[in-house]
N, C-alpha and C positions, 0 to 999 in steps of 0.2 A: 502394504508398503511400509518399509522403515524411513523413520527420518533423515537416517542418512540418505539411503536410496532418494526423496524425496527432495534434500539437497543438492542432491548430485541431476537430480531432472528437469530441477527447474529451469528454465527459459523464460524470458520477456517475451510474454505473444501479445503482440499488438494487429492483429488481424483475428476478428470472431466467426464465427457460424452464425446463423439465424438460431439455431436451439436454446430455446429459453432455459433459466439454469433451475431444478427445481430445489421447491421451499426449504426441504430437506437438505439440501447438498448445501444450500446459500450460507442454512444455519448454523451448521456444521464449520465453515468458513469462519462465518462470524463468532463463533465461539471460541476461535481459536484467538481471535483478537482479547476477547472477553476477557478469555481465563490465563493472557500473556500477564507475565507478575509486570510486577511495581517498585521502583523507587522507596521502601520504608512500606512498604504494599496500602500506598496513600491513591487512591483512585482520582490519577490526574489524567488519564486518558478517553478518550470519548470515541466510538462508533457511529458512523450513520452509515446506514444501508440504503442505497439507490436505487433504483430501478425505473423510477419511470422516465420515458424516452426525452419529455422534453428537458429536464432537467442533467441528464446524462448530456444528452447534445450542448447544452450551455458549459457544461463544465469542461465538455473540451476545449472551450475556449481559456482556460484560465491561464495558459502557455501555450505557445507554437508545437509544443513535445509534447499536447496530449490528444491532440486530436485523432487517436484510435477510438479516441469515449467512444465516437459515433458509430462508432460497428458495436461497443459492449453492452451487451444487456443488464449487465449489472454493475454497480463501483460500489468501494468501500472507502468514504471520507474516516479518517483518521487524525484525531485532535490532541493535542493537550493542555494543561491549565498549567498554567505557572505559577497561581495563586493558590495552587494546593499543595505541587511540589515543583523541588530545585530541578529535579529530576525530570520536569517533565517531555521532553525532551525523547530523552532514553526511552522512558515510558511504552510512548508514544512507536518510535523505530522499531523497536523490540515487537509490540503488538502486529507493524505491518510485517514482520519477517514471520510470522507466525502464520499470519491471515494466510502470507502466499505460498507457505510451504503448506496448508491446510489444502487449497486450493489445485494444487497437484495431487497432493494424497485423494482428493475424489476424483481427479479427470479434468480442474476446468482450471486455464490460463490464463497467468494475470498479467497486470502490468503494471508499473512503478508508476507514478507521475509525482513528480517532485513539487511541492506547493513551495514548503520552507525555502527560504532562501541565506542561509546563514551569511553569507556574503555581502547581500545587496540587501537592505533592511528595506529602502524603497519599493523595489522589485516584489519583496516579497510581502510587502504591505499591499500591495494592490494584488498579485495573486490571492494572498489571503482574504482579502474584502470579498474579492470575487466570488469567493468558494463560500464564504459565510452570509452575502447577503441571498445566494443560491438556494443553502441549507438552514437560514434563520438561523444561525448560531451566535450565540453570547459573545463578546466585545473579548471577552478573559479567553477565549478558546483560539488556541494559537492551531494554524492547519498546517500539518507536517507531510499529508500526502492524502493522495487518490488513487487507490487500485481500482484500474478495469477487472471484470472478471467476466467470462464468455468461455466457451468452447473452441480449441483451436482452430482457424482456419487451414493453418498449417501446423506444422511443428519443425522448428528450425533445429538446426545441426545444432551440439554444443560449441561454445566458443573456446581458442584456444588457452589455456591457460598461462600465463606468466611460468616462466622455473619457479617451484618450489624452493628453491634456498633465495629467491629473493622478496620471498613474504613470509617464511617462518624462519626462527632461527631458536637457538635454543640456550639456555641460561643466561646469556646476552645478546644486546641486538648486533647484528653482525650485517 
């Protein structure tokens, strides 16, 4: 599969199979995170790989929009530091766009869950506690999201898209 192909297939599966995902395939995923660049390629981004059940089950608790955790056998916590870069931020969104176009390219369905809350600093100070006293992470490690990742239970229709002239335009915005 090519990336585009792999863009163009992606879907939000928020319904899993029982099929555990194997080590191989996981790694594969998370590499993709890995090897997503960097901000001045200053290493402010952090992975953690989930899998085990009761800790997956708790994190769907960290919002009302993520409780698919508890169908997915696996999550990918996604971090960044602001204390390494300005950038971390980007970083960070960039590695999970990788994670989940990775995640198609082998066969298994992800799903977004939004931690950060750039809006609600409150809001998202408490999702992020959540998720860090979960995964023991560092005080400086700001949490930007949570991919499920599983085998589809389903596989949903694509969604329709907007017109194209009202999201590209060309030498100015129009």
């Amino acid at each position: 599969m090519n990336v585009f192909q792999a863009i163009q297939e992606r879907r939000e599966i928020t319904k899993y199979s029982d099929q555990l995902i194997p080590d191989d395939k996981l790694k594969k995923v998370e590499d993709a995170g890995y090897y997503a660049p960097t901000g001045n390629n200053l290493p402010s981004k952090h992975i953690v790989v989930v899998k085990d059940r009761v800790t997956l089950d708790k994190l769907s608790e960290t919002t009302p929009y993520m409780k698919w955790l508890k169908e997915a056998p696996a999550a990918i916590a996604v971090t960044g530091n602001p204390t390494v870069s300005k950038y971390w931020l980007q970083d960070a969104s960039i590695a999970c766009a990788f994670i989940w176009l990775e995640a198609v390219e082998v066969g298994i369905g992800s799903a977004f869950g939004a931690v950060y809350h750039s809006e609600d600093e409150e809001e998202s100070i408490k999702r992020e506690n959540h998720v860090r006293a979960l995964l023991n992470l560092p005080e400086e490690q700001r949490v930007v999201a949570v991919l499920g990742l599983g085998y589809p239970k389903e596989n949903p229709k694509p969604k329709n898209h907007i017109p194209r002239e009202e999201v590209v335009s060309y030498e100015k915005f129009s």
